[in-house]
C-alpha positions in Angstrom: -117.5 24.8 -78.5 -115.1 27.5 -79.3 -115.5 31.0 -77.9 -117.0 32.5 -81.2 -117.7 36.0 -79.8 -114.4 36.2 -77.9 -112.7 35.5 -81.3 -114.3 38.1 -83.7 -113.8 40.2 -80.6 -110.1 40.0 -80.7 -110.1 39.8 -84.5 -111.5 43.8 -84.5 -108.8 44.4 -81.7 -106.0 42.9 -84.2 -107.6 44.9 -86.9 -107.4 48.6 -84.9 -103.9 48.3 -84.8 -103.2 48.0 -88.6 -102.9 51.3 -90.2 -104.9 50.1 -93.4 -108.1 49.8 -91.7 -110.0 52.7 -91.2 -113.3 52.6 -89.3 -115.9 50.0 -88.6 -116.9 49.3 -92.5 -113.6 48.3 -93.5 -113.0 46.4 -90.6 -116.3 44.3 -91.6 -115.7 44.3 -94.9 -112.0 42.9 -94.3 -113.8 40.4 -91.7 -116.5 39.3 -94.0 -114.3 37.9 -97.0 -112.3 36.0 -94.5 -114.9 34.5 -92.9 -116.6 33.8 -96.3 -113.1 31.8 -97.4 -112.8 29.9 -94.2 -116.9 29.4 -94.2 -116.7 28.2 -97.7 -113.9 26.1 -97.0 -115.4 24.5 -94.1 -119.0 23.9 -96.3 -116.5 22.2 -99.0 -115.3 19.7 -96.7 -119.2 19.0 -96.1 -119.3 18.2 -100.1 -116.5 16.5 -100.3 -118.0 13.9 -97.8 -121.4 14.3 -99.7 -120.8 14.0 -103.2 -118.3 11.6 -104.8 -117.3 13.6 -108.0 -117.3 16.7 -105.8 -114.7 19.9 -107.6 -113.4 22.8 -106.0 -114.4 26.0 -108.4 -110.7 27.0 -107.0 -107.3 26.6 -107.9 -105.6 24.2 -105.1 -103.4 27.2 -104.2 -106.1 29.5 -103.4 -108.0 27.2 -101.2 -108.3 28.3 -97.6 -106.8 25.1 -96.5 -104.1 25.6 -98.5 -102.5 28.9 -97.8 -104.5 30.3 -94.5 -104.9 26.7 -92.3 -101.5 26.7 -91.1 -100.6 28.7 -88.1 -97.0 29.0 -89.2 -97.9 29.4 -92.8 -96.8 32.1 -94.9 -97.2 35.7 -93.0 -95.7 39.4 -93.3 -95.1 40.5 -96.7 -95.2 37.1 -98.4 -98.8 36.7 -97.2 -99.4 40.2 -97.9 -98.2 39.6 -102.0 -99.9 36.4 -102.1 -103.5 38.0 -100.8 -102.9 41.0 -102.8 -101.4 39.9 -106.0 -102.3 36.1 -107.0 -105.7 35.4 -104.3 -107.9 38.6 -105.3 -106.9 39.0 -109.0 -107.5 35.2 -109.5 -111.2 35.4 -107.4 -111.9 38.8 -109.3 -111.3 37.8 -113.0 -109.6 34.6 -113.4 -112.5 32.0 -112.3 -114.5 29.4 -114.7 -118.3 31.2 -114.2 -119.5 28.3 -115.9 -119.9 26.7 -112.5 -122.3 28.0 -110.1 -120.0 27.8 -107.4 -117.1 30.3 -109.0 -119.9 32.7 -109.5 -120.8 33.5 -105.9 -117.2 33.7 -105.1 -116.9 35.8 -108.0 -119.7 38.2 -107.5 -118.4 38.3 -103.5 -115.4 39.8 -104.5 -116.0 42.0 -107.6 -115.8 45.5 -105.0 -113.7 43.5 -101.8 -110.8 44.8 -101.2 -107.8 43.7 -98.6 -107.3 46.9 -96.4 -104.9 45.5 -94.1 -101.5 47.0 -94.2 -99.4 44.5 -92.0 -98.8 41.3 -93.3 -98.2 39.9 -89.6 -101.5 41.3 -88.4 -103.3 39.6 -90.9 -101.6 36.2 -90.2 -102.9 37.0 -86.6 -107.1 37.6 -88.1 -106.3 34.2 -89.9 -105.4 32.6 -86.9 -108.3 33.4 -84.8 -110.5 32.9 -87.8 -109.2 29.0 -88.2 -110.0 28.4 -84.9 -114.2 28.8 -85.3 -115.2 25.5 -87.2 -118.7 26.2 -88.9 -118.9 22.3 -89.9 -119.8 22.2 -85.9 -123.4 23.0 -85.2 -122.7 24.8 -81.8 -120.0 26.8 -83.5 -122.5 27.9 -86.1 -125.3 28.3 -84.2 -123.4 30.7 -81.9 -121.8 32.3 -84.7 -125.7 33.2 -85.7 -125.5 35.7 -82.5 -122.2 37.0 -83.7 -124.1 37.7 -87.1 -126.1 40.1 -85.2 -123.5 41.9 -83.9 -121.4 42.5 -86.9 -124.9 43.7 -88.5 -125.3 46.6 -85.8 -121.7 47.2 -86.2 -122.5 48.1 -89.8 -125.7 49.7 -88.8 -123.7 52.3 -86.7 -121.1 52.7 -89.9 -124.0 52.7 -92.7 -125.8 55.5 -94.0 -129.4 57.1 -93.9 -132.1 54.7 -94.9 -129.9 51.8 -94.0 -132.1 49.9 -91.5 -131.7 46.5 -90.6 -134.8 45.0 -89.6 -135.2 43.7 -86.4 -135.9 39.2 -86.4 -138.4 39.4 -84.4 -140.4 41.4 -87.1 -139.0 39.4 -90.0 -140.1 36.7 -88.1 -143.5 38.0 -87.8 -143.7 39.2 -91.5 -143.0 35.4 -92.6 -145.4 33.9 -90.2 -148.0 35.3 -91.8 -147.3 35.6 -95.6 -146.8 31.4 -95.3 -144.5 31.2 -98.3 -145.4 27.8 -99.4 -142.5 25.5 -100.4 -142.6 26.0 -104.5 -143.4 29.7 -103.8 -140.4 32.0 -104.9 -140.0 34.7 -102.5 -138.1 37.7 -103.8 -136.3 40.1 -101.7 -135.6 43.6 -104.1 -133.5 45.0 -101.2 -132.6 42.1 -99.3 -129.7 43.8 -97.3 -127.9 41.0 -95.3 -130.7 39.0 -95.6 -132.9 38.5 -92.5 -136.1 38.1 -94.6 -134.9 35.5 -96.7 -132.9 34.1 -94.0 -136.3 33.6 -91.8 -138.2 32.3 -95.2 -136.0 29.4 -95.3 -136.1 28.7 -92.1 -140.0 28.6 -92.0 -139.8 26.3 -95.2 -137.9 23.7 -93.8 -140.1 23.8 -90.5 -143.3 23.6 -92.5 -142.7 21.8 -95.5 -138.9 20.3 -96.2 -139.0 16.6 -95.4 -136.8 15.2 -98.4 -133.9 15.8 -100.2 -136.4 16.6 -103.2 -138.5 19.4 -101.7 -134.7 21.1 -99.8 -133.9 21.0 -103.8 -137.5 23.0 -104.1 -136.5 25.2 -101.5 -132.8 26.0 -102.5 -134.6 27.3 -105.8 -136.7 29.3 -104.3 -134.8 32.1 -102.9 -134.4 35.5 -104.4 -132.9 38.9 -103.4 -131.0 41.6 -105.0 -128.6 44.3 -102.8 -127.1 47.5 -104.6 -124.1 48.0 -101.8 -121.3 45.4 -101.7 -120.4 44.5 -98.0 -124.5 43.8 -97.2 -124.0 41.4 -100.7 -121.4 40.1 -99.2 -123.0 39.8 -96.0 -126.2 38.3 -97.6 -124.2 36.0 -99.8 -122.7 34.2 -96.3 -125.8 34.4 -94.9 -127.2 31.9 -97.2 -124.1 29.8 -96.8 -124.6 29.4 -93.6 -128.6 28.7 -93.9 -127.9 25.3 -95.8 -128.0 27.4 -99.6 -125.5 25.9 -101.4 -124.4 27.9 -104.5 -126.5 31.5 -103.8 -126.1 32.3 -107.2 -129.9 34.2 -107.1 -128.1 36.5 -104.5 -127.5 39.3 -106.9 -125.5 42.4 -106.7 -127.4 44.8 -108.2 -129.8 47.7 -107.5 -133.2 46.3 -109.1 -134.8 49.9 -109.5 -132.3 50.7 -112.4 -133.8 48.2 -115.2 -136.6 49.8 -116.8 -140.4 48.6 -115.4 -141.6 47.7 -118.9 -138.2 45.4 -119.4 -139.9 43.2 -116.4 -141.6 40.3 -118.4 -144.4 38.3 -116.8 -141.6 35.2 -116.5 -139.9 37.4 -113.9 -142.5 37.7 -111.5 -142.9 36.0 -108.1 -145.6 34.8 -105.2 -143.9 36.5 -102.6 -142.5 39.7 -101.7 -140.7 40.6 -98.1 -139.0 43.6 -97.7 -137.7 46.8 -95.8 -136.7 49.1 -98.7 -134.7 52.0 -98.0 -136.5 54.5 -96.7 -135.3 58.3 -96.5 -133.4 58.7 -98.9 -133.1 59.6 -102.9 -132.4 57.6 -105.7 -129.0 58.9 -108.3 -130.3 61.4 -111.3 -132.1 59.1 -113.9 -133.2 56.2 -112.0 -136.7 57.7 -111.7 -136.7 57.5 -115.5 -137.1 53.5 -115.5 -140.8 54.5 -114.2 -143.9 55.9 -116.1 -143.9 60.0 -115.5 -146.7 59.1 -113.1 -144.7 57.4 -111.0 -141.3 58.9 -111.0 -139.3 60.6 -107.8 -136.0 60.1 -106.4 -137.5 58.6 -103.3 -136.4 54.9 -102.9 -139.1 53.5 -101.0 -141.7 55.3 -103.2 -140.0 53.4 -106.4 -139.9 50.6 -104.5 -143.4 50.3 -104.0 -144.7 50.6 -107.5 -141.9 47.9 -108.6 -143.2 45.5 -105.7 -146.6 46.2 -107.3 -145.6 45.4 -110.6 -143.2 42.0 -109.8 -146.0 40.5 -107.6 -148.0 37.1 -110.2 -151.4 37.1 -109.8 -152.1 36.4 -106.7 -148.9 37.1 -105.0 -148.5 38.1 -101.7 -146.5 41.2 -100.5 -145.2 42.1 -96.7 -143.4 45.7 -96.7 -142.1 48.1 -94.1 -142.7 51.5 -94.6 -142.7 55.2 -92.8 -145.6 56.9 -91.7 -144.7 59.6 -94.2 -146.0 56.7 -96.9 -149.1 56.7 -95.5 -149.7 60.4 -95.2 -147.7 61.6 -98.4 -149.2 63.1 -101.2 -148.7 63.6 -104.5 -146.8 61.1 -106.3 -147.7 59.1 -102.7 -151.2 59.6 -103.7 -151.0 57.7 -106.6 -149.0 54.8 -105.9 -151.6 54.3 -102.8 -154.3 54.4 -105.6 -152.2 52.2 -107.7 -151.6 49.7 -104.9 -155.6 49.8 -103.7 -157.0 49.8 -107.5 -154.6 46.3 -108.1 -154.3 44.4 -104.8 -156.0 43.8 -102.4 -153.9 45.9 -99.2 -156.2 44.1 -96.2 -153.7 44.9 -93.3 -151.6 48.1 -92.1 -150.0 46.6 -88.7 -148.8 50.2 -86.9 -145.3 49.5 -84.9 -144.8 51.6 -82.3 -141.8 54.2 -81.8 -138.6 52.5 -81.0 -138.7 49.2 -83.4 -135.2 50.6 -85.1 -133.6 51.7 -81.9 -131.1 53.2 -81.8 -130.6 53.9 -85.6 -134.0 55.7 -86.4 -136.9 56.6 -84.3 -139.0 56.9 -87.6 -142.1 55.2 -86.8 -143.1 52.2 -89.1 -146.0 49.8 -90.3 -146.3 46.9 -92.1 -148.4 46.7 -95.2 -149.3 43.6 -96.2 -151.5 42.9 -99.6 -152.5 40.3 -102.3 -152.8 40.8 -106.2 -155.3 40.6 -108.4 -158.5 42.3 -106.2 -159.2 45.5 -105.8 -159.0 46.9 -101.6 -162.3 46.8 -100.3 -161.5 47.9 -96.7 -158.1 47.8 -94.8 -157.8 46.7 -91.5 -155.3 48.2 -88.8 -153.8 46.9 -86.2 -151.8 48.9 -83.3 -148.9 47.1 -81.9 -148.5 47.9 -78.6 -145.2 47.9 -76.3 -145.4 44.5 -73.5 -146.6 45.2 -70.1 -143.4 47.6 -68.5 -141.9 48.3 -71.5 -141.7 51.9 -72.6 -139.3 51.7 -75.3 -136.9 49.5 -77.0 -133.0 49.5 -77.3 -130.1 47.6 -77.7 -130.3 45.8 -74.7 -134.3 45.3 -74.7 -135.4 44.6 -78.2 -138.7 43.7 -79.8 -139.4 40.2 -79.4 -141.4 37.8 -81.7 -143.4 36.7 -78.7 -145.1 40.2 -78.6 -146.9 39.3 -82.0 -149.0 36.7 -80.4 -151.8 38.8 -80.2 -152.0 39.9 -83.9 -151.6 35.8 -84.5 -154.6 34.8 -82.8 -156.7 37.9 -84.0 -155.3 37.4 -88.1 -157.7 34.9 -89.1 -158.2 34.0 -93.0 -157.3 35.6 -95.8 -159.7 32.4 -98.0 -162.8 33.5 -96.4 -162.1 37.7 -96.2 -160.9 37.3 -92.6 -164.3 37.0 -91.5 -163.3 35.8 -88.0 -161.4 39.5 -87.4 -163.6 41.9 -84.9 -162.3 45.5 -84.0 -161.3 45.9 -80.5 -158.5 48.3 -78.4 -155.6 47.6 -80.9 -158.1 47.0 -83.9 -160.1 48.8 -86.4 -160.8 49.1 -90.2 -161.8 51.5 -92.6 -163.6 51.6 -95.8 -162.2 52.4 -99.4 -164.5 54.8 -99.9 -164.0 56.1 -96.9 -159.6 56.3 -97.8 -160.3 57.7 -101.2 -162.3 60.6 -99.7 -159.3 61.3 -97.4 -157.4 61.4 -100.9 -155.8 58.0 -100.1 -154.6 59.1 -96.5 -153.3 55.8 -94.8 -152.7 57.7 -91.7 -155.7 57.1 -89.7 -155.3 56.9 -86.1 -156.7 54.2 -83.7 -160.5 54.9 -83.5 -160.3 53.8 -79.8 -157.7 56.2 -78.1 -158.1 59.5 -77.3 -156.8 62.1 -79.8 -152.9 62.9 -78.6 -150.5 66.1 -80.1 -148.0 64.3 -81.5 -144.3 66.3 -81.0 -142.2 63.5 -82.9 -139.7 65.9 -84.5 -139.3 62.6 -86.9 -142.8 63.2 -87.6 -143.0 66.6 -87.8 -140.2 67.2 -90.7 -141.9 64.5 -93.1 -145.0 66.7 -92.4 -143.2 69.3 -93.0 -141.3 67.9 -96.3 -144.8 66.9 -97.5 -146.2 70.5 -97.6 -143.1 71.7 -99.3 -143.2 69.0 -101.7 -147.0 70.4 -102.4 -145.9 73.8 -102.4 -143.7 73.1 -104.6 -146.1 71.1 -107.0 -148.7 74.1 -106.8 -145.6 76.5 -107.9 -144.7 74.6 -111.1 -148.6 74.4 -111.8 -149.0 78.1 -111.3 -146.0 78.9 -113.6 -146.7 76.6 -116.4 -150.7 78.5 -116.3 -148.9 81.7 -116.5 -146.8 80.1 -119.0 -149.8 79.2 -121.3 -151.7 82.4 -120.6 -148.7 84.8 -121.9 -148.2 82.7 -124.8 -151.7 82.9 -125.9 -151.9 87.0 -124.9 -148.1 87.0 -127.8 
């Protein structure tokens, strides 16, 4: 076994020292189109053993094998011409997207770019790249932990609302939606994939048991991402979890085709997802929704899109702020939306510290069904592990931890009539939300009431009364508005 972390550690050393690299997201995005050549080249060999009338979607030159396998290949400025001027103009525009294959390498490198200046460097990357060999499982199973790594790294160069959720809850989130093997399951902001990276790993443990239901499977998977390194990211993801041609990877942000454009042939059983959270939308995007439902808050759109993509009967796991659950407004309504058309039976409360060290915004995750009206939600307070008062880098959550919430879940077939309240459990009526004006926000029944001094916490508060403020101004003014006319 090669020493996978030792290489993509000496890669970002070789990388530093180039002038045309500046800062972490260029270094990954540099790193990631390598490894996607090298990890498609190595899957290719796989075919070409598998399948007898097996076709490269490339041109001979521009196979990996071809003009990056040699160690005393071409290098300096004849590798920097050949990368520049025939390998990315040919993978950009000049492929057959006829075949499934040319179109993930296509849409892969629609917005890459090589930002390496030295021509001798990048033979150097190259090198070290040719020497991990993902046809081996131990290389590829430790390349999984290198994954990881390169995913904080972006984390630490991404922007607000760019969270990457942590396995253990992805994990968790899977477990208990069951995606069953014909199911599609639909990412809208799949990021670099960890929820539909765990969905097909549960699908193969539960249900895969022939080379018909792995066809099922490879089917199955949906996402769409809006920024192109976590595409690209996603898109090798898949590669590497046995998806051969990814073409339902999209790069694309779903919230800007209009809701009514939806049809009822593009909805799906399952949804899993983290959507951004924090941050605003670009002017106009909020038009795709009805007026009721329109801000420039991405999780908010988010939400009433999930609601609206979900079949009858689909099944929906989301992550969301505690300023979802406590917003008003436009908030208000989505919450009614969500409780008038599914069926939201469980809020699981995380507690502070899930994101470490990229947010300390406290989350949940709302899981619901479509097609039954909320009756009465049930909550369920995570708590941290014996000696645990926070998590970090070094000491994150772990799926383990969920074992409680597993054995307490019960049916969703028969109402989950085996659930009781207890220390971390507790539900609460409809009626009961709806006089609280659809405030989600209700604290565990069994602990002691605590002042909460999360300055996290205390600016959404904060933004939420603005937001009202604001809402009561424009209300005022257009009375005013009416009443003058009327007086003329």
């Amino acid at each position: 076994m090669s020493n996978v972390s030792g290489i993509i550690k000496s890669i970002q050393d070789i990388m530093r020292k180039d002038v045309g690299v500046d800062g972490d997201a260029q270094r990954i995005s540099q790193l990631v189109w390598m490894l996607f050549l090298k990890i498609f080249d190595d899957h290719e060999e796989e075919l070409e053993l598998t399948e007898d009338s097996y076709k490269s979607p490339l041109p001979a030159h521009l196979r990996w094998r071809n003009w990056a396998k040699d160690p005393e290949g071409i290098t300096g400025d004849e590798l920097l011409d050949f990368v520049n001027l025939q390998l990315f103009p040919s993978l950009k525009d000049k492929l057959n997207l006829q075949n499934k294959r040319a179109q993930v390498i296509h849409s892969m490198f629609e917005d890459a770019y090589n930002y390496m200046k030295s021509g001798t460097l990048l033979r150097q990357v190259i090198n070290k790249i040719c020497e991990i060999d993902f046809n081996t499982k131990n290389d590829r199973h430790t390349f999984g932990t290198i994954y990881e790594q390169i995913l904080k790294d972006l984390q630490s160069a991404g922007n607000a609302g760019e969270f990457y959720t942590p396995r253990a809850v992805t994990t968790f989130i899977v477990d208990r939606v069951d995606p069953k093997l014909e199911e599609i399951v639909f990412d809208p902001a799949c990021g670099t994939g960890g929820f539909l990276s765990n969905v097909i790993e549960y699908k193969r443990e539960h249900y895969v048991q022939s080379t018909e239901e792995e066809e099922v499977l490879q089917n199955s998977i949906r996402g769409v991402e809006k920024k192109a390194l976590p595409h690209m990211l996603c898109t090798t993801n898949m590669i590497l979890h046995g998806i051969e041609t990814p073409v339902h990877i999209r790069h694309d942000n779903t919230l800007s085709r209009p809701l009514v454009d939806y049809t009822p042939k593009d909805r799906v059983h399952v949804i899993v997802t983290n959507p951004p959270f924090g941050g605003m939308e670009e002017d106009g995007i909020e038009n795709n929704f009805p007026s009721s439902y329109r801000t420039r808050e991405t999780a908010d759109l988010f939400m009433t899109l999930i609601i609206h993509l979900l079949k009858e009967n689909g099944r929906a796991a989301v992550v969301l702020p505690d300023g979802f659950l406590f917003g008003e407004g436009i908030k208000t309504r989505i919450k009614e939306k969500l409780m008038d058309e599914c069926n939201l039976h469980t809020i699981v409360r995380l507690p502070n510290g899930v994101f470490n060290p990229y947010t300390g915004i406290r989350t949940n995750i709302l899981f619901f069904t479509k097609g039954t009206k909320t009756e009465q939600v049930w909550y369920y307070e995570h708590p941290y592990p014996d000696g645990v008062k926070s998590y970090n880098k070094s000491k994150p959550m772990r799926f383990e931890e969920f074992a409680t919430e597993i054995a307490w879940w019960g049916s969703e077939a028969d109402g989950f009539a085996a659930r009781v309240e207890n220390e971390q459990a507790w539900k609460v009526s409809i009626e009961d939300i709806k006089a609280s004006n659809y405030n989600l926000d209700i604290k565990n029944p069994h602990v002691s009431e605590q002042i909460n001094h999360d300055p996290e916490k205390l600016l959404l508060k904060y933004q939420v009364q603005q937001t009202r403020i604001s809402d009561l101004r424009d209300k005022l003014k257009a009375i005013i508005s009416v009443a003058l006319n009327e007086a003329n």
